[in-house]
Kinemage of the C-alpha trace (Angstrom):
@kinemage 1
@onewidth
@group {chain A} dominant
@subgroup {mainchain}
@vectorlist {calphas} color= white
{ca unk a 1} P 4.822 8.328 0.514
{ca unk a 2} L 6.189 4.874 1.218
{ca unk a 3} L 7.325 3.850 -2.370
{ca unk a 4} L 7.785 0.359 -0.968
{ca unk a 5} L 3.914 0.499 -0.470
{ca unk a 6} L 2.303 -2.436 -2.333
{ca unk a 7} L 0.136 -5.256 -2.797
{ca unk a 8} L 1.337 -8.415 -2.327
{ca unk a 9} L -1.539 -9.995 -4.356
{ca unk a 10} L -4.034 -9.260 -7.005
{ca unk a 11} L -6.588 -10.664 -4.282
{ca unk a 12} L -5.588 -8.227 -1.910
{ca unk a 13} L -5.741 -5.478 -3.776
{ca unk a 14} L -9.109 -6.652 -5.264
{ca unk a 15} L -10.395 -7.197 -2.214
{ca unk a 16} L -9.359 -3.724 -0.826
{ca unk a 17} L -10.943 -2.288 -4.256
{ca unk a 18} L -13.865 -3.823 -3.214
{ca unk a 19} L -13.921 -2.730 0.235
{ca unk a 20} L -13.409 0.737 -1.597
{ca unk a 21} L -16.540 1.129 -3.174
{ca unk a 22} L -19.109 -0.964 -1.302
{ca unk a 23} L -19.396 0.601 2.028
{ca unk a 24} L -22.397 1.613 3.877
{ca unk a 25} L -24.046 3.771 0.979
{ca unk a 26} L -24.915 0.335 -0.862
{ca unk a 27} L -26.295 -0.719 2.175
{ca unk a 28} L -29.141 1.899 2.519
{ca unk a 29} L -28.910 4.259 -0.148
{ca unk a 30} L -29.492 2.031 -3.274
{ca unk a 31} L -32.524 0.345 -2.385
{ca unk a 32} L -34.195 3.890 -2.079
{ca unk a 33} L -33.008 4.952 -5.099
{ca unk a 34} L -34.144 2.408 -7.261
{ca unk a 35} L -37.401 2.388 -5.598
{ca unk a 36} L -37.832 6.081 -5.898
{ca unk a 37} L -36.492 6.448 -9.643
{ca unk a 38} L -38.948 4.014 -11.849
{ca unk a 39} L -38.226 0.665 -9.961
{ca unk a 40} L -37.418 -2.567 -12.240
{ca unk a 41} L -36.893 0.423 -14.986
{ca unk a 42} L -33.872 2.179 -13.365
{ca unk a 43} L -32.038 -0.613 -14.600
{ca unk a 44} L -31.499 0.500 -17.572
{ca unk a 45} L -30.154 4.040 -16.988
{ca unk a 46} L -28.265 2.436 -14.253
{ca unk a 47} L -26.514 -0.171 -16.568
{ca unk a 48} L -25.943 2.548 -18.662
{ca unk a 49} L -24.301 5.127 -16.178
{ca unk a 50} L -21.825 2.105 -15.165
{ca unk a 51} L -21.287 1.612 -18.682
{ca unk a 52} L -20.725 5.420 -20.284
{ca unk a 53} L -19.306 7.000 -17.314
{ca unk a 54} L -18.345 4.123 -14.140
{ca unk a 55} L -16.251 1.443 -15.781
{ca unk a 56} L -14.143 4.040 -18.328
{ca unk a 57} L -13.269 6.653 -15.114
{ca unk a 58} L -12.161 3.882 -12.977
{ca unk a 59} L -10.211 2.139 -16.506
{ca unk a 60} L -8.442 5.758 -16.299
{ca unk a 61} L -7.277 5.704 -12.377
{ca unk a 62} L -6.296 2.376 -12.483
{ca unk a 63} L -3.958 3.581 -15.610
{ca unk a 64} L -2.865 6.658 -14.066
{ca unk a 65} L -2.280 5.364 -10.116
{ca unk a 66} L -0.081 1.983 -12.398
{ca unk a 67} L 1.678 4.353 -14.031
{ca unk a 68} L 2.912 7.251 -12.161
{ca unk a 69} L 3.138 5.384 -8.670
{ca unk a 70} L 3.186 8.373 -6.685
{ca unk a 71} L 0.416 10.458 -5.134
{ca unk a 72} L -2.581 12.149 -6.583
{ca unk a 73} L -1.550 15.864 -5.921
{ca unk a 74} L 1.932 14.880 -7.367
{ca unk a 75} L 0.550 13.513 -10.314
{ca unk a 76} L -1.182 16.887 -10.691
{ca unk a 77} L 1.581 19.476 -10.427
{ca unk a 78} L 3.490 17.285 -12.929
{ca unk a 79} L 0.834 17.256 -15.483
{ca unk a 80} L 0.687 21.264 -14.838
{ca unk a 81} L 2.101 22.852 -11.918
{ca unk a 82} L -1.274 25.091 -11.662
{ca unk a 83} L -3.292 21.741 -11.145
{ca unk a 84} L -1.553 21.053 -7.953
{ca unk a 85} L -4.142 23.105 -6.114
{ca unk a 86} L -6.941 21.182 -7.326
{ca unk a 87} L -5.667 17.960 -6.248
{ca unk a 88} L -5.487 19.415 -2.895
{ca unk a 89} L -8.552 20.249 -2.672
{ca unk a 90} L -10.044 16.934 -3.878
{ca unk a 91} L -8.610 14.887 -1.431
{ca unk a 92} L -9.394 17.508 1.362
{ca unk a 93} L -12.826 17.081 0.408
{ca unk a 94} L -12.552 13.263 0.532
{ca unk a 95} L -11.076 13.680 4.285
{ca unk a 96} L -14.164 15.595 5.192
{ca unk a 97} L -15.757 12.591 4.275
{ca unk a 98} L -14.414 10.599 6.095
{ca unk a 99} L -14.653 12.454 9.529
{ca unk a 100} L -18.152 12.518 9.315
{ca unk a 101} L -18.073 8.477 7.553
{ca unk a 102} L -16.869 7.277 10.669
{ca unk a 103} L -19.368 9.475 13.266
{ca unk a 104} L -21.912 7.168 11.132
{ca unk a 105} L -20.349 4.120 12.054
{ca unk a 106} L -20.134 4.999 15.139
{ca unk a 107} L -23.705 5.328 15.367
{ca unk a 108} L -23.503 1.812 13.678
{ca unk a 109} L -21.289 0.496 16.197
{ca unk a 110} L -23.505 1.695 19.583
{ca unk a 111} L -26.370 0.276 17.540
{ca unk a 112} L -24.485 -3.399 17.117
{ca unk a 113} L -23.670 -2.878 21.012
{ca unk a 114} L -27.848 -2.718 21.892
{ca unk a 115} L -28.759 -5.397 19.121
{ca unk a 116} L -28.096 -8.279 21.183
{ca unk a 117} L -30.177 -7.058 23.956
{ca unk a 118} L -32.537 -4.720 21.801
{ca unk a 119} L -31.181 -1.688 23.821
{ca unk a 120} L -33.104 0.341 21.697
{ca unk a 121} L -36.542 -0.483 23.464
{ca unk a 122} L -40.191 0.045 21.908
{ca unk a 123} L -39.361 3.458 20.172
{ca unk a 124} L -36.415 3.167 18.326
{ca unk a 125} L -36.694 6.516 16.693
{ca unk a 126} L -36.329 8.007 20.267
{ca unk a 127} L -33.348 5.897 20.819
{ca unk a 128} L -31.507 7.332 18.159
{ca unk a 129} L -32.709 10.900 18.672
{ca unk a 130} L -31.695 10.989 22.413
{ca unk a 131} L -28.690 8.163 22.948
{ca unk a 132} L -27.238 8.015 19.381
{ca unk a 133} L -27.537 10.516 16.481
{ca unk a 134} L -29.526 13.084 17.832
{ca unk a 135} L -31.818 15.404 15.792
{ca unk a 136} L -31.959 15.125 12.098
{ca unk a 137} L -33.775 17.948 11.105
{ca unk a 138} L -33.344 20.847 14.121
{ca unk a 139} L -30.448 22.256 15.244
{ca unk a 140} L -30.868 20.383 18.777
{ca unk a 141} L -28.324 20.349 21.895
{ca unk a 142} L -24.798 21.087 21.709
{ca unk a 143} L -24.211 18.614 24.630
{ca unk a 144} L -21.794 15.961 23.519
{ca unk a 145} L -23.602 12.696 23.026
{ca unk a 146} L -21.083 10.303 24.955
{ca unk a 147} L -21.924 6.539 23.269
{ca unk a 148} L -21.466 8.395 19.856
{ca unk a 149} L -18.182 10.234 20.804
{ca unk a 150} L -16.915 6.323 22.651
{ca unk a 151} L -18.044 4.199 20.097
{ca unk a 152} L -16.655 6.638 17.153
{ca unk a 153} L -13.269 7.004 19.338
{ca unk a 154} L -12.573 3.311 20.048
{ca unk a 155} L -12.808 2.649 16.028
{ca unk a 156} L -10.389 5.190 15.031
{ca unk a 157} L -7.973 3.576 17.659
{ca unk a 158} L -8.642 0.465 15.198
{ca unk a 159} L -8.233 2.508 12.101
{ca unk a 160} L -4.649 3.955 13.462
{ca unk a 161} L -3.761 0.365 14.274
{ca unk a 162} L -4.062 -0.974 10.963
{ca unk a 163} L -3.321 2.040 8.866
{ca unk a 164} L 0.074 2.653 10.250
{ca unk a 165} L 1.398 -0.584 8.508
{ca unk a 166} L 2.326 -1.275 5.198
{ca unk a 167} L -0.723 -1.090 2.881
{ca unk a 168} L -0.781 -5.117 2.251
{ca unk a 169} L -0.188 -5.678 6.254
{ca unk a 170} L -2.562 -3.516 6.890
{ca unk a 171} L -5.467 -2.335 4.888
{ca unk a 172} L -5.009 -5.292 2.543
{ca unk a 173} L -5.163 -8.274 5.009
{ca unk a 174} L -7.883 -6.729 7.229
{ca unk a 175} L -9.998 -6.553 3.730
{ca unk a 176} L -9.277 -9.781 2.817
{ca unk a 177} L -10.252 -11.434 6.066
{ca unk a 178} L -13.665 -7.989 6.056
{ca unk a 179} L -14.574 -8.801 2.604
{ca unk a 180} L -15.590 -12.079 2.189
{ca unk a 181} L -17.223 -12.160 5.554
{ca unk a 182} L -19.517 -9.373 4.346
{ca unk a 183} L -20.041 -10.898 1.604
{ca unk a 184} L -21.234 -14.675 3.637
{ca unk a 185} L -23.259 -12.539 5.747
{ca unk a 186} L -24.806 -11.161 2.792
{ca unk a 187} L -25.747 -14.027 1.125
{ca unk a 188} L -26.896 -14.969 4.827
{ca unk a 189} L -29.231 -12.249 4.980
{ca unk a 190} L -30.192 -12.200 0.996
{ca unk a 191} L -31.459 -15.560 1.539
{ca unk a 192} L -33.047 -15.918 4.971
{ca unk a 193} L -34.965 -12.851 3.491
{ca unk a 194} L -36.973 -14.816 0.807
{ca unk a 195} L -37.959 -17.026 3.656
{ca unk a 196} L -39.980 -14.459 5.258
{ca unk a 197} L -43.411 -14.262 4.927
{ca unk a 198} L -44.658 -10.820 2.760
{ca unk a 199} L -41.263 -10.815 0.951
{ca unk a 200} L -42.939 -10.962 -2.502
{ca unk a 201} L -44.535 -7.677 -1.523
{ca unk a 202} L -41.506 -6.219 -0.970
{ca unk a 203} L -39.653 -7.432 -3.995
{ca unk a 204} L -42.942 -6.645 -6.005
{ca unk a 205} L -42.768 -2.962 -4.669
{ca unk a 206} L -39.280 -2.672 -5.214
{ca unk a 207} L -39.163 -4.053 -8.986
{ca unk a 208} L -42.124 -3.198 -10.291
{ca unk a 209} L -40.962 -0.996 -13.317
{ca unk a 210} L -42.617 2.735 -13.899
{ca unk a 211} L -41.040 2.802 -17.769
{ca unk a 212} L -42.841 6.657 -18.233
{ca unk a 213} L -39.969 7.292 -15.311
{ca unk a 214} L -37.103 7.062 -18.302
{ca unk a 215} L -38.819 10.404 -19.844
{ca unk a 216} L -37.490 12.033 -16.756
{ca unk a 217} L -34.534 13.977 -16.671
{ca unk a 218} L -34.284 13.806 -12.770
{ca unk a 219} L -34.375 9.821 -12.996
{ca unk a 220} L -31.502 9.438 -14.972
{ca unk a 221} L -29.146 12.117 -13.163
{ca unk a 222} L -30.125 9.731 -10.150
{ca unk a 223} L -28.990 7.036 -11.906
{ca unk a 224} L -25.220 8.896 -12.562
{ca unk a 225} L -25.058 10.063 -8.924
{ca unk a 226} L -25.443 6.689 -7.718
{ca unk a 227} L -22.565 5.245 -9.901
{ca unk a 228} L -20.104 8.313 -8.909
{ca unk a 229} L -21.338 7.814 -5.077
{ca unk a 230} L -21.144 3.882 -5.424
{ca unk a 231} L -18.196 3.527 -7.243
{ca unk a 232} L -16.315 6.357 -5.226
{ca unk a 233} L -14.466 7.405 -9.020
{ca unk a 234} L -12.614 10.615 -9.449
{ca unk a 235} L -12.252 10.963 -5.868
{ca unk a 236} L -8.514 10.008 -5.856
{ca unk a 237} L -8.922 6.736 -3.374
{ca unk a 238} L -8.904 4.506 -6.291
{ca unk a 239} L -5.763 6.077 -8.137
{ca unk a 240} L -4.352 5.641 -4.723
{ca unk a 241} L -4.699 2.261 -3.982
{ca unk a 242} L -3.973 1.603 -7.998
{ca unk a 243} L -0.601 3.019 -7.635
{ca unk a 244} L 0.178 0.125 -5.075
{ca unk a 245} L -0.194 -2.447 -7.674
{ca unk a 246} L 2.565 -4.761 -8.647
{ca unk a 247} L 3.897 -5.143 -12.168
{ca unk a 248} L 2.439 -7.209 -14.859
{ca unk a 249} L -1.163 -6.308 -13.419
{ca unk a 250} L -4.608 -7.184 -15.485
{ca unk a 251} L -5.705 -3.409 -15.102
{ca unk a 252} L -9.300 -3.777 -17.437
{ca unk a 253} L -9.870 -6.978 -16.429
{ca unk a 254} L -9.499 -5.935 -12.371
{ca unk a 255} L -11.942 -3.409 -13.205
{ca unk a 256} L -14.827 -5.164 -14.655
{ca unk a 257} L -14.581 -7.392 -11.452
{ca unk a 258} L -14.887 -4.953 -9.060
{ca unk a 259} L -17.726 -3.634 -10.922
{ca unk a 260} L -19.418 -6.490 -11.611
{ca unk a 261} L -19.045 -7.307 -7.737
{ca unk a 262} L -20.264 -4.031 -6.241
{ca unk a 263} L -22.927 -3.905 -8.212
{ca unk a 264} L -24.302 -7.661 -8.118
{ca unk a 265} L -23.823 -6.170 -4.177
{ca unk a 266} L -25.705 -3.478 -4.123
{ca unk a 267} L -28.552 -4.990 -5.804
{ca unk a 268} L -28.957 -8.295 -3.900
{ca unk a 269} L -28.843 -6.422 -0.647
{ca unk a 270} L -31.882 -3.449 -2.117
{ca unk a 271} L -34.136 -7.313 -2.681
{ca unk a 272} L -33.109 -8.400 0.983
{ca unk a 273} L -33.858 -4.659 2.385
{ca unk a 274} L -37.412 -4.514 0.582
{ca unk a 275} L -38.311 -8.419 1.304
{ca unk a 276} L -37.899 -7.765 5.222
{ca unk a 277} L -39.757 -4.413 4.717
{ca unk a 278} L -42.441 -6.530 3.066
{ca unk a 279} L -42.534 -8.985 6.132
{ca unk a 280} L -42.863 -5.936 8.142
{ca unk a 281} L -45.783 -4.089 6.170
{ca unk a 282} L -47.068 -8.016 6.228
{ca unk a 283} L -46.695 -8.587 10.042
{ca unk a 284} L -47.703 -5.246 11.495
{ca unk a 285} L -50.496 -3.996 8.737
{ca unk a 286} L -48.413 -0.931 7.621
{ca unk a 287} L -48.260 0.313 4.142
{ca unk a 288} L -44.925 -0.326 2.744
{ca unk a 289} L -44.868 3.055 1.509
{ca unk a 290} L -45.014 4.489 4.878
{ca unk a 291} L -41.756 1.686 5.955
{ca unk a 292} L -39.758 3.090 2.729
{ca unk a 293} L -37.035 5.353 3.993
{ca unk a 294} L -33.517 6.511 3.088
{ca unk a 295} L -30.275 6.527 5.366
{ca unk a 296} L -30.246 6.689 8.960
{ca unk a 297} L -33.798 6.429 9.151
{ca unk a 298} L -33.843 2.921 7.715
{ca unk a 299} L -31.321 1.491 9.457
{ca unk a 300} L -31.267 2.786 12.457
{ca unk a 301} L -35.166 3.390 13.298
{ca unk a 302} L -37.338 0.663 10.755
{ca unk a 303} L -35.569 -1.764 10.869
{ca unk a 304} L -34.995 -2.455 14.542
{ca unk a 305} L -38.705 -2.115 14.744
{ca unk a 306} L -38.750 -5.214 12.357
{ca unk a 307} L -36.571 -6.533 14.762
{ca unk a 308} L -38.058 -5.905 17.930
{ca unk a 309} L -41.272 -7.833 15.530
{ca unk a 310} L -39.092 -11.068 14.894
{ca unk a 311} L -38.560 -12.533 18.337
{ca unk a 312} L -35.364 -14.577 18.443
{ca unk a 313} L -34.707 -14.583 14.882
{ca unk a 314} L -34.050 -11.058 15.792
{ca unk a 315} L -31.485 -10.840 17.772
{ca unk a 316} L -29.750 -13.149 15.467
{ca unk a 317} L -30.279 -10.872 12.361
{ca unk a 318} L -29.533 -7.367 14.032
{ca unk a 319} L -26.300 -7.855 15.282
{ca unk a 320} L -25.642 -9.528 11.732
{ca unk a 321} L -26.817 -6.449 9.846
{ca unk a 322} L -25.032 -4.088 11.919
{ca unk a 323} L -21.592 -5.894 11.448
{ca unk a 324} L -21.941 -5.916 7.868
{ca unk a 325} L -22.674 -1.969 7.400
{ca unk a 326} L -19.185 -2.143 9.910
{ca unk a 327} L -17.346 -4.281 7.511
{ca unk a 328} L -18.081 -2.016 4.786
{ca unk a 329} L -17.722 1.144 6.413
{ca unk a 330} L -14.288 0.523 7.820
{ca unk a 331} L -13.096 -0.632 4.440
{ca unk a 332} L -14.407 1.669 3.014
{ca unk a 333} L -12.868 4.706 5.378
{ca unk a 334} L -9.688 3.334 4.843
{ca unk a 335} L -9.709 4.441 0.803
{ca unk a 336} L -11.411 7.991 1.503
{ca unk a 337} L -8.528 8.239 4.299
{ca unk a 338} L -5.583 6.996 2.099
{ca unk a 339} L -5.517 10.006 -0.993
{ca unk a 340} L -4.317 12.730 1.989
{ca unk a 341} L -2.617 10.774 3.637
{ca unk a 342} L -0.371 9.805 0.398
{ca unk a 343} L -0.166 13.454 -0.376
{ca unk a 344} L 1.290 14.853 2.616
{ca unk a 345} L 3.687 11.756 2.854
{ca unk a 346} L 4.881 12.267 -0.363
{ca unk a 347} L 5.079 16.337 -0.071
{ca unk a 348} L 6.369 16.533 3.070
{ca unk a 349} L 8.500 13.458 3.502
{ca unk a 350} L 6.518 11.692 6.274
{ca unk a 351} L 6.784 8.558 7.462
{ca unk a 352} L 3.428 6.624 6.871
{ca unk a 353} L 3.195 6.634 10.870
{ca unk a 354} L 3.460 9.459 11.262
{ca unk a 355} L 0.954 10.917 8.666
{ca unk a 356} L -1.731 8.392 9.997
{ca unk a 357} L -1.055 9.700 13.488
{ca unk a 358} L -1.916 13.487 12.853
{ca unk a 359} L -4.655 13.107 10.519
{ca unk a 360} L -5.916 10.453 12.712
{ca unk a 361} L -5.344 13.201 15.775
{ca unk a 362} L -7.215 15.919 13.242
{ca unk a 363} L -10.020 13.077 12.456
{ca unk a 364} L -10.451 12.610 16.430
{ca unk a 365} L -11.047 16.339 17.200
{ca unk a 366} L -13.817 16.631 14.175
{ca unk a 367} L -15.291 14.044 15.995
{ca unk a 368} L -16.480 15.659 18.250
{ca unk a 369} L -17.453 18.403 16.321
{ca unk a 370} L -19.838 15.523 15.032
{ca unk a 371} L -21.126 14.322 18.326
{ca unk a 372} L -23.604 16.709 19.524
{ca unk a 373} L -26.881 16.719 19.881
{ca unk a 374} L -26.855 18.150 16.479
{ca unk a 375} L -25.256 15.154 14.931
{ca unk a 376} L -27.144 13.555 12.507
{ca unk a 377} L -28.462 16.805 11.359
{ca unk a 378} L -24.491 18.204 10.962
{ca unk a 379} L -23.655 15.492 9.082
{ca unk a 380} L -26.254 15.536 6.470
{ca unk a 381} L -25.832 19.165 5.866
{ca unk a 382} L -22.017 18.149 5.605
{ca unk a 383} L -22.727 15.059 2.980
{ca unk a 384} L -25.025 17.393 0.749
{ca unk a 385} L -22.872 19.899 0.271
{ca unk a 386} L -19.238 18.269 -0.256
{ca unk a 387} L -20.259 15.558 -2.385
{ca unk a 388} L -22.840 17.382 -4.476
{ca unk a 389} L -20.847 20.817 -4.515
{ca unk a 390} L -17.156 20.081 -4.089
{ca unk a 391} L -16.496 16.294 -5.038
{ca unk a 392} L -18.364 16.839 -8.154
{ca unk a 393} L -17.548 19.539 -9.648
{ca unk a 394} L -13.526 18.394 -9.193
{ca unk a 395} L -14.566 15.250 -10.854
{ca unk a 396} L -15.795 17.426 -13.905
{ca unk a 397} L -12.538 18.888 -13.629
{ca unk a 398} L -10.605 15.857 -13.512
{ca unk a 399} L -12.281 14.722 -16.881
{ca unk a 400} L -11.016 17.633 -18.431
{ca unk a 401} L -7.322 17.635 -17.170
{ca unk a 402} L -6.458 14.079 -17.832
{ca unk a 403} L -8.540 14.220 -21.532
{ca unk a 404} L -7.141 17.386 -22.723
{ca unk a 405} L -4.296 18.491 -20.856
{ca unk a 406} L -2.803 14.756 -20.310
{ca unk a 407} L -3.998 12.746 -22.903
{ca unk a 408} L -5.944 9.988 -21.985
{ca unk a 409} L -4.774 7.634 -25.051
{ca unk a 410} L -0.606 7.901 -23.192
{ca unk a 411} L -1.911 5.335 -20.746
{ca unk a 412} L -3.599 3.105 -22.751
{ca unk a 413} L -0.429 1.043 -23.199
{ca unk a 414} L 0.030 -0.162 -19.478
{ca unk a 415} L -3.796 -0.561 -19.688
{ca unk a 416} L -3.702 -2.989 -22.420
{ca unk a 417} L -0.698 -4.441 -21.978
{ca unk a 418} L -1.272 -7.128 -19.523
{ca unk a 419} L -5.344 -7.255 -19.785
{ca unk a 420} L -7.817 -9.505 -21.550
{ca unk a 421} L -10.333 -6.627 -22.494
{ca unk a 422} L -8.743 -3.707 -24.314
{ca unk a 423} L -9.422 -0.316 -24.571
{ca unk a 424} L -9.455 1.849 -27.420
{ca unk a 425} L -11.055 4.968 -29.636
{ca unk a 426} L -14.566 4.494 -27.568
{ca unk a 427} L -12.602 4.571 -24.587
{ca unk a 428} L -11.320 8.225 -24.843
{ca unk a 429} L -14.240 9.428 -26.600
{ca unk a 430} L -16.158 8.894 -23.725
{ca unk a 431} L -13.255 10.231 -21.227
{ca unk a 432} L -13.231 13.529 -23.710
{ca unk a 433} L -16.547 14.229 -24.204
{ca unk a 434} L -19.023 12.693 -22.685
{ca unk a 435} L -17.549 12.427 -19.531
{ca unk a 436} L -17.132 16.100 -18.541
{ca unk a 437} L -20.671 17.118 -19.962
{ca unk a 438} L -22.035 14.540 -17.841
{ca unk a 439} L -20.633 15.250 -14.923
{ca unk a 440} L -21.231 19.039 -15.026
{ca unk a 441} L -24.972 18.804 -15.964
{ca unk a 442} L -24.829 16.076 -12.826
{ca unk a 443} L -23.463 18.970 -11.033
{ca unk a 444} L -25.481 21.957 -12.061
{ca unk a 445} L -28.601 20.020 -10.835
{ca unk a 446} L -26.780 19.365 -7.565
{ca unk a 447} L -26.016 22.853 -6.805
{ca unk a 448} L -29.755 23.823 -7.733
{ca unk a 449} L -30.626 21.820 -5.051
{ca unk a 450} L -28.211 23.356 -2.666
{ca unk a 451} L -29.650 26.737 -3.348
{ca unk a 452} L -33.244 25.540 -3.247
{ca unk a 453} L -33.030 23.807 -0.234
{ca unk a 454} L -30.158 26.456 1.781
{ca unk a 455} L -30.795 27.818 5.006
{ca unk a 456} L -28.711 30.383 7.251
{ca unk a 457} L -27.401 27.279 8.985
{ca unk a 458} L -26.583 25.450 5.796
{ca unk a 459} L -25.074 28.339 4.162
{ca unk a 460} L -22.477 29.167 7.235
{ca unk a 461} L -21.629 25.563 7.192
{ca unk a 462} L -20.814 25.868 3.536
{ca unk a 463} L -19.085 28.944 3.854
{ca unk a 464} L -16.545 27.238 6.900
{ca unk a 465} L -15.973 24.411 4.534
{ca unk a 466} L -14.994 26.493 1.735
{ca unk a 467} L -12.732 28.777 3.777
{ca unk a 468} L -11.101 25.177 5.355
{ca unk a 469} L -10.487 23.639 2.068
{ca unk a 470} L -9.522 26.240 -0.375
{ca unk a 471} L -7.000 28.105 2.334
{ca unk a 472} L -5.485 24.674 3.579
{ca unk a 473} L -5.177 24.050 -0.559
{ca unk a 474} L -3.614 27.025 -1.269
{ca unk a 475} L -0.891 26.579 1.893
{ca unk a 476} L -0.034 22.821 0.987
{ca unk a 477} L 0.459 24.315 -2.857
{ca unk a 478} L 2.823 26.798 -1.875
{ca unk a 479} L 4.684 25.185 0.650
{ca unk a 480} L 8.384 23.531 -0.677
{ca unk a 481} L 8.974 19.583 -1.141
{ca unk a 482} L 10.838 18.444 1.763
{ca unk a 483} L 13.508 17.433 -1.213
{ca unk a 484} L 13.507 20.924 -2.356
């Protein structure tokens, strides 16, 4: 790894900390969360989960990434050579993600190609099925879909562009200039949503609190997944980019903004989502419980119906909505892209060029893995399994390591050094204790629903993954340092 690599700011880095954790997920996953777990009443698991297990896991990266400035599987071996192989796996994982992470905004990007023109005609659903994603719940044609594989193609060339610079040249001015664009055209769309006619409908459906919900066991796992998926903690990208800070950093206090703005994010974009879907169930006489979807289907098939409903204010707010899921997808695939990267630098003496330039090369060829006509139905298989198998149950693992085997309370110095908001006894109690139990119930429940829900198909995926990960893992671990 570069160990010039830095910010040059504290609003770069918060900005690229930002452009971490709110990427497209926030965009149309929340909103069908809350909806689907109690309404106005998942708030208060919610709260909590950021609370007991969001803010004190990212207060520990940002201590760990200050402290040891070097990369994640490095700071594993040194805590234990044994936990080397972990780390490897972890950020393996997080590259998977981040193959498939960009095949989505590549559907993104063909879609913000088609919104000015409303390529997608009278049946968006076909649209996607035949000229985008294809299937999502068959394995369809293996035939290459060419405007996914182009559009997918032509924004890695962007991400090899900017990630081959310094971190603050690179990923930290494109955020800055990303960020607070996505955030304008958020508050763009937040507000031109109110205007709407049906929106109270929406927000009505949306809020409308189901308090027998908090007796359910199901709700409030939901409520955990969303802050490990929305936050993106214990997946190594945010100890990265924390170990690019400069000296004399606010650590806690850097924290609790980020939070506080991914979150305030999240939420004001789930009241814009379900006040257009109330204009929609409004303007076309469709029950907004037949509108309510999750994912792809959301984006990419209701709401360019609304669209197609909202004559020129349409093709004003389509390509507007499809730029922002771009701005905070491609900040976001930086982060899941930078923990590997990092680690191989820093193993194998790379030059950050050169590191960006074979991954990127590796990225490119899973790409088309990802573009068939199987591609939306590949990826979700993908998604399921590494975050709620692999990703998760490292996480667990990292909770123990760095409570018992580090000792969380060595960092809490350089934590509270500098900030406004200490940390203290609470602080580790939760990172001992709570923490792991949390995360492995979280986990347990996932990998029911892997079993429950497996097919043939699913399970050979699975099994490749596996294979990929722990065998790459295992050859990275026993391969020398370059300075050995």
């Amino acid at each position: 790894m570069n160990k010039t690599s830095q910010w040059n700011s504290v609003f770069t880095f918060i900005m690229a900390m930002i452009g971490l954790t709110i990427g497209i997920g926030n965009i149309w996953r929340f909103s069908y969360v809350l909806y689907s777990n109690g309404g106005g009443s998942f708030f208060i698991p919610y709260v909590i989960a950021i609370l007991v297990m969001g803010i004190p896991f990212l207060i520990l990266e940002y201590g760990l990434g200050f402290s040891f400035k070097k990369s994640f599987s490095n700071l594993m071996q040194s805590i234990r050579p044994e936990f080397e192989i972990i780390a490897w796996m972890l950020v393996l994982f997080v590259f998977i993600v981040v193959i498939y992470y960009m095949i989505i905004l590549g559907w993104d990007f063909a879609y913000l190609l088609n919104s000015f023109n409303f390529g997608w005609g009278n049946d968006p659903a076909s649209f996607f099925t035949n000229y985008v994603g294809g299937s999502s719940n068959i394995i369809s044609s293996q035939t290459i879909i060419l405007p996914t594989l182009i559009c997918t193609l032509i924004l890695w060339g962007f991400f090899w562009v900017v990630s081959i610079k310094d971190v603050d040249n690179g990923i930290g001015r494109v955020s800055s200039i990303l960020i607070p664009l996505l955030f304008v055209i958020m508050i763009f769309i937040f507000i031109y949503s109110f205007t709407l006619p049906g929106f109270h409908l929406g927000i009505t459906t949306l809020l409308t609190p189901d308090w027998s919900a908090l007796l359910n066991i199901n709700v409030w796992l939901a409520a955990f997944g969303q802050i490990i998926f929305s936050l993106s903690i214990g997946q190594a990208m945010v100890y990265t980019y924390a170990s690019y800070l400069p000296k004399n950093s606010k650590l806690v206090d850097e924290v609790l903004f980020v939070v506080i703005a991914n979150t305030l994010y999240e939420i004001f974009i789930a009241l814009g989502v379900f006040s257009i879907l109330g204009y929609m169930s409004i303007s076309s006489s469709i029950p907004m419980n037949e509108l309510i979807s999750e994912g792809t289907g959301l984006i990419f098939i209701v709401f360019p119906q609304i669209f197609n409903e909202m004559g020129m204010m349409g093709h004003i707010f389509a390509p507007l909505l499809f730029i922002s899921i771009l701005f905070a997808g491609i900040t976001s695939s930086f982060a899941l892209f930078e923990p590997l990267l990092s680690s191989l630098c820093d193993k194998f003496g790379l030059s950050r060029k050169k590191g960006v330039t074979i991954l990127t090369i590796v990225a490119c060829i899973g790409t088309i893995i990802f573009s068939t006509g199987s591609s939306s139905y590949l990826v979700s298989v993908v998604d399921e399994f590494v975050n709620n198998f692999g990703i998760l149950i490292l996480i667990g693992i990292q909770a123990i390591i760095f409570g018992w085997f580090y000792g969380v309370e060595k960092v809490m110095p350089v934590l509270n050094e500098f900030s406004t908001i200490k940390v203290g006894k609470t602080w580790k109690f939760i990172l001992k204790y709570v923490l792991p139990i949390l995360l492995i119930v979280v986990w347990i429940f996932g990998v029911a629903n892997l079993i429950k829900d497996g097919n043939t198909f699913k399970i050979i995926v699975d099994v490749i993954i596996v294979i990929l990960v722990v065998g790459l893992s295992l050859l990275f671990t026993k391969m020398k340092p370059k300075s050995q």
